[in-house]
C-alpha positions as CSV (number, residue, x, y, z in Angstrom):
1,X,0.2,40.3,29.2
2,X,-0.7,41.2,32.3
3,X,-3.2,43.8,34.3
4,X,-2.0,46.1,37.2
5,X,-3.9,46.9,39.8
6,X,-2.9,49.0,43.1
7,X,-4.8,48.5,45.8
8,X,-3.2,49.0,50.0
9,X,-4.0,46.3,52.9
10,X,-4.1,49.5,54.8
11,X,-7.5,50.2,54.1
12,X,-9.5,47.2,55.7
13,X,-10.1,47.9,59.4
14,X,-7.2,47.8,61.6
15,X,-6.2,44.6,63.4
16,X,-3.2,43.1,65.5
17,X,-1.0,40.1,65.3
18,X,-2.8,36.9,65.0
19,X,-1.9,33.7,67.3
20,X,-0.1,32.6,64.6
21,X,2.1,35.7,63.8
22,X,2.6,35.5,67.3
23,X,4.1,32.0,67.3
24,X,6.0,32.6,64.7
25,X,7.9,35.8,66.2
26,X,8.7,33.2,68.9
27,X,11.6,32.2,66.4
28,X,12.6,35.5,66.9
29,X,13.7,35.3,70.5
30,X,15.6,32.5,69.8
31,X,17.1,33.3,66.8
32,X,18.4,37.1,68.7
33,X,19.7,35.0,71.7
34,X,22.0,32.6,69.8
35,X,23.0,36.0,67.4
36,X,24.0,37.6,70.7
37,X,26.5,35.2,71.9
38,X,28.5,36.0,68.5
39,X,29.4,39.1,70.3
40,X,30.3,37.5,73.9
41,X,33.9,37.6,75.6
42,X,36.2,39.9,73.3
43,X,35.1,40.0,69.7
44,X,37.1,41.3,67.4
45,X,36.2,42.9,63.5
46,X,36.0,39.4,62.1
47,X,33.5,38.3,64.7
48,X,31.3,41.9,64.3
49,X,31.3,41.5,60.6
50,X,30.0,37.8,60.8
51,X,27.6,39.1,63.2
52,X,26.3,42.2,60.7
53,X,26.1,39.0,57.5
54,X,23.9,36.4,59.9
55,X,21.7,39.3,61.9
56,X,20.8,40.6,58.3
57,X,20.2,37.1,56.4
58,X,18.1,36.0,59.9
59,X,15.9,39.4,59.8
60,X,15.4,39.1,55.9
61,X,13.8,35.9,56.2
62,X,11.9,36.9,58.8
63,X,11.2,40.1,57.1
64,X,9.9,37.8,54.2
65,X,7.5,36.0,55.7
66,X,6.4,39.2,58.3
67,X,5.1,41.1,55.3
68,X,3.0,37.8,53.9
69,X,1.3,37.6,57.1
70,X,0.6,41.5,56.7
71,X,-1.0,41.2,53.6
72,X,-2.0,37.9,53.4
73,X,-3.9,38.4,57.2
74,X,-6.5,35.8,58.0
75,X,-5.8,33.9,54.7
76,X,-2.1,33.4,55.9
77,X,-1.3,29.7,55.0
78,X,-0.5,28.0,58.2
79,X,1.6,25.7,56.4
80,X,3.5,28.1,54.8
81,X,4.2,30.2,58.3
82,X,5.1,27.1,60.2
83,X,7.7,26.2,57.0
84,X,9.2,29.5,57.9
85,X,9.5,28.6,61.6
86,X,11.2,25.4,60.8
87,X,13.9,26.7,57.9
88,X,14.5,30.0,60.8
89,X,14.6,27.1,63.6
90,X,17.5,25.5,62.2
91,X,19.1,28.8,60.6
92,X,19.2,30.3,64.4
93,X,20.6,26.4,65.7
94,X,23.2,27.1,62.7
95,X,24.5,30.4,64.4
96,X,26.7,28.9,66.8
97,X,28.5,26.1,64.2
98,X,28.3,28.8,61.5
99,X,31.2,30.9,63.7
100,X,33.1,27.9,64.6
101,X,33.0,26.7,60.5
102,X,30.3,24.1,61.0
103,X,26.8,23.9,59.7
104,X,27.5,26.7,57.1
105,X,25.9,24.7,54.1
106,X,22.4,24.4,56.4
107,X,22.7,27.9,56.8
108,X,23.2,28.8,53.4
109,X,20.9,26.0,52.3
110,X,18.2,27.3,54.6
111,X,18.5,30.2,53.3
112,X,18.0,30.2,49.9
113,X,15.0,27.4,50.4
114,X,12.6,30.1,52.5
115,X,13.4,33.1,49.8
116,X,12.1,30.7,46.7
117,X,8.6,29.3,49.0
118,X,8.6,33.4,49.8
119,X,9.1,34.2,45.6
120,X,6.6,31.1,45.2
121,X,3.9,32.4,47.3
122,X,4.2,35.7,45.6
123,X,4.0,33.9,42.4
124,X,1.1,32.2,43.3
125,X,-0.7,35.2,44.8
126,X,-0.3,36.9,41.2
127,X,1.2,40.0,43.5
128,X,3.9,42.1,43.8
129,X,4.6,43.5,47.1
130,X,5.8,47.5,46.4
131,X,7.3,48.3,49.9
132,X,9.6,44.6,50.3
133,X,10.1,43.6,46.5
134,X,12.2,41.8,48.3
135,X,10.3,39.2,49.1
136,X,9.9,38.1,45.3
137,X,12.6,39.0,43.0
138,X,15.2,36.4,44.2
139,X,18.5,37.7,42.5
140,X,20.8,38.0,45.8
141,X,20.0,34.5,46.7
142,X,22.3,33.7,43.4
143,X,25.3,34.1,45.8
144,X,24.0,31.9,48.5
145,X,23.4,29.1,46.1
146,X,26.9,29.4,45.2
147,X,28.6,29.6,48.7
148,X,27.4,26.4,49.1
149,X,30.2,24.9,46.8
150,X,32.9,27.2,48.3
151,X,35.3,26.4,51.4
152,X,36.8,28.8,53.4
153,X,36.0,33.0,53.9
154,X,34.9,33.2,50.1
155,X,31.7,31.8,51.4
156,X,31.2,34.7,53.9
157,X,32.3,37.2,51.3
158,X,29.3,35.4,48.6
159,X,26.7,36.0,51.7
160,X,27.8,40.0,52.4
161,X,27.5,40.1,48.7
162,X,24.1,38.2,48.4
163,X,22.7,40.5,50.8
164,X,24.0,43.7,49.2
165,X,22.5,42.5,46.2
166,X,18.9,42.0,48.3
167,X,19.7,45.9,49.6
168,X,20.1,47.0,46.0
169,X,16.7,45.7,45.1
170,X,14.9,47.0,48.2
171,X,16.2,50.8,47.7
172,X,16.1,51.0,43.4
173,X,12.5,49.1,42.6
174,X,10.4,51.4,41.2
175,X,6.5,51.2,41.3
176,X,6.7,53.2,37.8
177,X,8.8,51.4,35.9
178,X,7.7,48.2,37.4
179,X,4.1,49.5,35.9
180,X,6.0,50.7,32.4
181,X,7.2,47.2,32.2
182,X,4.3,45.3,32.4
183,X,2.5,47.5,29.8
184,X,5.2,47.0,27.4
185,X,5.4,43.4,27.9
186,X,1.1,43.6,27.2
187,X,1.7,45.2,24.3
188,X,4.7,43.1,23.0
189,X,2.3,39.5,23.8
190,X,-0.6,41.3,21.6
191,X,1.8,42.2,18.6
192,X,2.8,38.6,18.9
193,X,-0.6,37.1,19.1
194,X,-1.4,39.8,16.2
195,X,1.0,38.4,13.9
196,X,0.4,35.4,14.6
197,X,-3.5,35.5,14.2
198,X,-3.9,33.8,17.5
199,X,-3.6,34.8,21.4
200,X,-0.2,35.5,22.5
201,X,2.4,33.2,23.7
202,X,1.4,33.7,27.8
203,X,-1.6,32.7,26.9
204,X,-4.9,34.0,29.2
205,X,-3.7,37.1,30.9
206,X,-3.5,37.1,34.8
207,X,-4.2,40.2,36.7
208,X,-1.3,41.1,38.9
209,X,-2.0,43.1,42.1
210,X,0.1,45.6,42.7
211,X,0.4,44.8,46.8
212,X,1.2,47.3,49.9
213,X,1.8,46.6,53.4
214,X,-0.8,47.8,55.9
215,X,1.1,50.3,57.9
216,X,-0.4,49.8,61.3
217,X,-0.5,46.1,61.3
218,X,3.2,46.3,60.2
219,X,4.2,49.0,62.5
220,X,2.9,46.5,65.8
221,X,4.8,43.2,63.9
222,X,8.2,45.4,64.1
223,X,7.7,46.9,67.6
224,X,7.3,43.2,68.7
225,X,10.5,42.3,67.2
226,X,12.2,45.3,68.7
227,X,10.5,44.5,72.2
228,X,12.1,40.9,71.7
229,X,15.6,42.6,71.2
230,X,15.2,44.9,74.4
231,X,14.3,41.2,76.5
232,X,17.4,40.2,75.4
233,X,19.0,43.0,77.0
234,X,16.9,42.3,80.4
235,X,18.4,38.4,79.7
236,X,21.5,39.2,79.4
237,X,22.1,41.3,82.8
238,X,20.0,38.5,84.7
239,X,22.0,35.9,83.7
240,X,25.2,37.5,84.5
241,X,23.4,38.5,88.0
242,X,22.0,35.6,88.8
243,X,25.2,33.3,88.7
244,X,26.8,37.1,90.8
245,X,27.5,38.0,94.4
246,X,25.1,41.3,94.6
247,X,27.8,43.8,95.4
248,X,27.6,47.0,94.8
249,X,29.2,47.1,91.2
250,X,26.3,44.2,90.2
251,X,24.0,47.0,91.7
252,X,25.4,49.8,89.6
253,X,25.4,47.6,86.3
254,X,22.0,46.1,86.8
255,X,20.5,49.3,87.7
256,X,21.9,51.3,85.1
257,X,21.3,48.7,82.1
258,X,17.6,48.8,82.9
259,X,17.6,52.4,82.8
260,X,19.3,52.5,79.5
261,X,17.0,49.8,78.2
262,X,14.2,51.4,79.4
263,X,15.4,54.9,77.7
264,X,16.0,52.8,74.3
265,X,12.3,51.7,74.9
266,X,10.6,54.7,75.4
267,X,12.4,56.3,72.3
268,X,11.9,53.1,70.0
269,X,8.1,52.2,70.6
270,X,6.5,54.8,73.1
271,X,7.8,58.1,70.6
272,X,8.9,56.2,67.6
273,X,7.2,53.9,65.0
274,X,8.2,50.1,64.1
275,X,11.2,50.5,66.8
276,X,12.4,53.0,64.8
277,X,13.1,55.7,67.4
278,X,11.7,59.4,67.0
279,X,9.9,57.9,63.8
280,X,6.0,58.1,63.5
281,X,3.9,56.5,61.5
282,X,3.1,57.5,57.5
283,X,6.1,59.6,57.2
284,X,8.6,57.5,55.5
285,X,8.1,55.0,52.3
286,X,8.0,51.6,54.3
287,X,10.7,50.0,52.8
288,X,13.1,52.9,54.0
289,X,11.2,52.1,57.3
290,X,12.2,48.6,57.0
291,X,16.0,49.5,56.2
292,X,15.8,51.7,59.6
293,X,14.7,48.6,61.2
294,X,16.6,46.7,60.6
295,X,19.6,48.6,61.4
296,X,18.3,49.4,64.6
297,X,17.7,46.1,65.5
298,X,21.3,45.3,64.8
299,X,22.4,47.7,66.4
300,X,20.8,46.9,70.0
301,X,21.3,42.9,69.5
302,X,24.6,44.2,69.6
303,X,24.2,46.3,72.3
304,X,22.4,43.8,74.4
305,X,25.1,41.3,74.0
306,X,27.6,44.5,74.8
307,X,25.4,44.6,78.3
308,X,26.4,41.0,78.9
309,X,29.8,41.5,78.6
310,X,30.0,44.7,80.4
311,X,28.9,42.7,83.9
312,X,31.8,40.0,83.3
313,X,34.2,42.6,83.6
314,X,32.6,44.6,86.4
315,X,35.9,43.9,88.5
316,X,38.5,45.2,85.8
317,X,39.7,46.9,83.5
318,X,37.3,46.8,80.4
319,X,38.4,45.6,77.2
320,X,38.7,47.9,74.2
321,X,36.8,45.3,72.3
322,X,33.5,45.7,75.0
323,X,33.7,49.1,75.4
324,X,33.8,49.6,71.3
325,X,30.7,47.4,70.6
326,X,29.2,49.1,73.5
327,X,29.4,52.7,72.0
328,X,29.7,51.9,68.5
329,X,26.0,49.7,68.5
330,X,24.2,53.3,71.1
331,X,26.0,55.6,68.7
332,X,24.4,53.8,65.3
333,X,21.1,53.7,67.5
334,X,21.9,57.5,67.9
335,X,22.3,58.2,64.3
336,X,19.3,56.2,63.5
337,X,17.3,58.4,65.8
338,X,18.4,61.4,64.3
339,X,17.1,60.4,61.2
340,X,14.3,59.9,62.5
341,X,13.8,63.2,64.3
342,X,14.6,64.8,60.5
343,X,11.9,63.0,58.9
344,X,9.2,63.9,61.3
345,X,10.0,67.1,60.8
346,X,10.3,67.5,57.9
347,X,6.9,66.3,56.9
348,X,5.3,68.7,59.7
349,X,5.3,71.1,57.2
350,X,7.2,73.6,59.3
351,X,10.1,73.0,58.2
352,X,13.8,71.5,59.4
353,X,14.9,73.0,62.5
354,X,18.4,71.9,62.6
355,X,18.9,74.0,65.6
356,X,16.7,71.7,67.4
357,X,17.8,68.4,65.8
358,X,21.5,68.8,66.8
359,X,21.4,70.1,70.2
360,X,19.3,67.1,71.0
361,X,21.5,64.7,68.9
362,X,25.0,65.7,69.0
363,X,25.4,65.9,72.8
364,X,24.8,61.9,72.9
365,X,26.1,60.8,70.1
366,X,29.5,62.8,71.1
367,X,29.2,61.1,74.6
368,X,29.1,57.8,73.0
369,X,32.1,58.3,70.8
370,X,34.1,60.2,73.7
371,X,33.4,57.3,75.5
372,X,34.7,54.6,73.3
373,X,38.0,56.6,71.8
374,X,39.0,58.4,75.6
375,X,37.3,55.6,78.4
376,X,40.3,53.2,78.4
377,X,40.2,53.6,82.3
378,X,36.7,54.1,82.8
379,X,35.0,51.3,85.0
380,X,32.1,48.9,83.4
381,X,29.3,50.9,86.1
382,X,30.5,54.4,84.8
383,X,30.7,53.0,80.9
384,X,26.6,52.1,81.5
385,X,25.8,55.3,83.3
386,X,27.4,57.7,80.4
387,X,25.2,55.7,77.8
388,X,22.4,56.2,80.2
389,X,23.0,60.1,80.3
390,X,23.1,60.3,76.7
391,X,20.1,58.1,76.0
392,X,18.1,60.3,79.1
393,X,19.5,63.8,76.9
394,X,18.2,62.1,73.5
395,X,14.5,61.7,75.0
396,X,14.4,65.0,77.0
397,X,15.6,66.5,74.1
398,X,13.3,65.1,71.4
399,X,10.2,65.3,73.6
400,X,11.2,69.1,74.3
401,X,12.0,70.3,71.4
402,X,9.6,68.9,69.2
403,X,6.0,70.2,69.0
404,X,3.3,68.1,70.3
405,X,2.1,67.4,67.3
406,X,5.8,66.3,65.8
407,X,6.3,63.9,68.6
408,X,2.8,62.3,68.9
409,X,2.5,58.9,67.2
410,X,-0.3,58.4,64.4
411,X,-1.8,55.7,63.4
412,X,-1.2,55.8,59.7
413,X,-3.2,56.1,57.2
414,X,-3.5,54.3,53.5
């Protein structure tokens, strides 16, 4: 059968985001953009569920061919990266028709195309990548391939489900019995090729390298994408302002979106890890890492196109819809970050103070939700201004009440 062999990209010298990463991760900004105006005017559960099913299939794929680059580095194939730009390109053109019921078989099409070149590469490599498995074991695509013979909501019912399959695999693969496998398939091919006086069925054995991400490397490739969410943020209040008279409620909503954005910054990349706010570095498995992500992520795309909406209705009364996907996308970012906080300190090796954690983390979150259920006559300025107050208390509080060295980002080691 087959060899394994562990080895972590982690331990060659660090280095940053190629030209090439870079270009790709330009797919990125689009792809958030046309995902945000899924949210715009009045959206309703229908349109915030199709938004969760797209954001998610987008990020996997770009997840998929993120961690290549990580470990692949130098020896990246260009060809490969730019097929990745091209199948995300016409996913992220797709968004639009995909909520109006056109385009859904390019979509799904796409989709399933850049998970088997991502399973193929892997093949190829003779890897398997431990912290996005992922990227090679292709079972939730089974539902894709399917939705493309099916009309009507069953096909966004086959793509929740595809994607739930894909979560299943990222949080239950199992470095040891991955390992326990491949030694009792070894030992099945020599009992074979035993009995049969000759070399077993697979024929020459092929080493397979057991493959990790490089944590630093990866940690700048998500802060980019989360940096490319917050611009969206900054877009979205600039357009509204730009096409605005500058009165004094443009003011107020311009003003306090920046702050909040700038809040969401500081606790995402300047005192968290990967966007992951009040994460640092080495002190989660990366694939829970990557889970945070992406639910982060979501969560401020949505918030971003929230922002938008907010400054259209700075003259009246805001809808329930606006205000909900306002404070239910900060109040997910919220809970995020208190995971986050729990984590770090729990591997500081002093142990969980919860006294700490919750006075720093329920105060916001309770704003947020206080907001959404109780702020029916709240105006759009003083909607933006309680978020800001809660996202101000989260990073006073969590760079207060956390030691130096609990708070301090690492650079993290193999």
């Amino acid at each position: 059968m087959t060899d394994v062999q562990e080895g972590r990209s982690g331990e060659h010298d660090e280095r940053h985001a190629t030209w090439l990463e870079l270009f790709f991760d330009l797919i990125a900004v689009v792809g958030t953009a046309q995902l945000a105006h899924l949210l715009h005017g009045e959206p309703d559960v229908a349109d915030v569920g199709l938004f969760v099913v797209l954001f998610f299939a987008f990020w996997t794929i770009w997840m998929c061919f993120t961690t290549y680059g990580d470990v692949a580095g130098d020896r990246a194939r260009t060809g490969t990266m730019l097929v990745g730009m091209l199948g995300l390109t016409v996913m992220s053109a797709a968004v639009a028709g995909v909520a109006e019921g056109r385009h859904l078989q390019s979509f799904a099409v796409w989709f399933v195309v850049l998970r088997f070149v991502v399973s193929n590469i892997w093949r190829g490599r003779g890897q398997v990548l431990i912290d996005w498995p992922v990227a090679q074991f292709s079972m939730g695509t089974a539902p894709w391939v399917v939705s493309v013979f099916v009309e009507g909501p069953g096909r966004y019912w086959l793509w929740a489900a595809g994607l739930a399959i894909d979560l299943w695999t990222l949080m239950s693969f199992s470095v040891r019995r991955f390992q326990a496998g491949v030694a009792a398939g070894r030992l099945r091919a020599k009992d074979r090729g035993r009995g049969r006086g000759r070399r077993g069925e697979l024929g020459h054995p092929v080493d397979i390298t057991v493959a990790y991400t490089d944590p630093a490397h990866l940690g700048e490739r998500l802060g980019l994408f989360t940096i490319i969410v917050l611009g969206e943020g900054v877009a979205q209040l600039v357009v509204v302002g730009s096409a605005a008279q500058w009165d004094w409620n443009v003011r107020v909503l311009g003003l306090g979106g920046f702050v909040l954005l700038v809040a969401i910054w500081a606790l995402s990349l300047v005192h968290g890890y990967g966007g992951v706010p009040n994460l640092r570095a080495a002190v989660l498995p990366a694939r829970v890492v990557l889970l945070l992500h992406s639910v982060t992520n979501g969560a401020l795309v949505a918030l971003a196109a929230g922002l938008g909406a907010l400054a259209e209705h700075r003259h009246e009364a805001l809808p329930a819809s606006v205000r909900w996907l306002l404070c239910a996308s900060f109040a997910v970012y919220v809970l995020v970050g208190l995971a986050g906080s729990v984590a770090v300190q729990a591997a500081s090796g002093g142990g969980l103070r919860w006294g700490v954690v919750l006075v720093h983390s329920l105060p916001p979150l309770g704003v947020t939700v206080l907001t959404g259920v109780f702020g029916g006559r709240l105006a759009a300025g003083a909607v933006v201004w309680l978020l800001v107050a809660a996202a101000v208390w989260g990073l006073r509080g969590y760079l207060g009440g956390l030691s130096r060295d609990e708070r301090a980002p690492r650079a993290a080691s193999s």
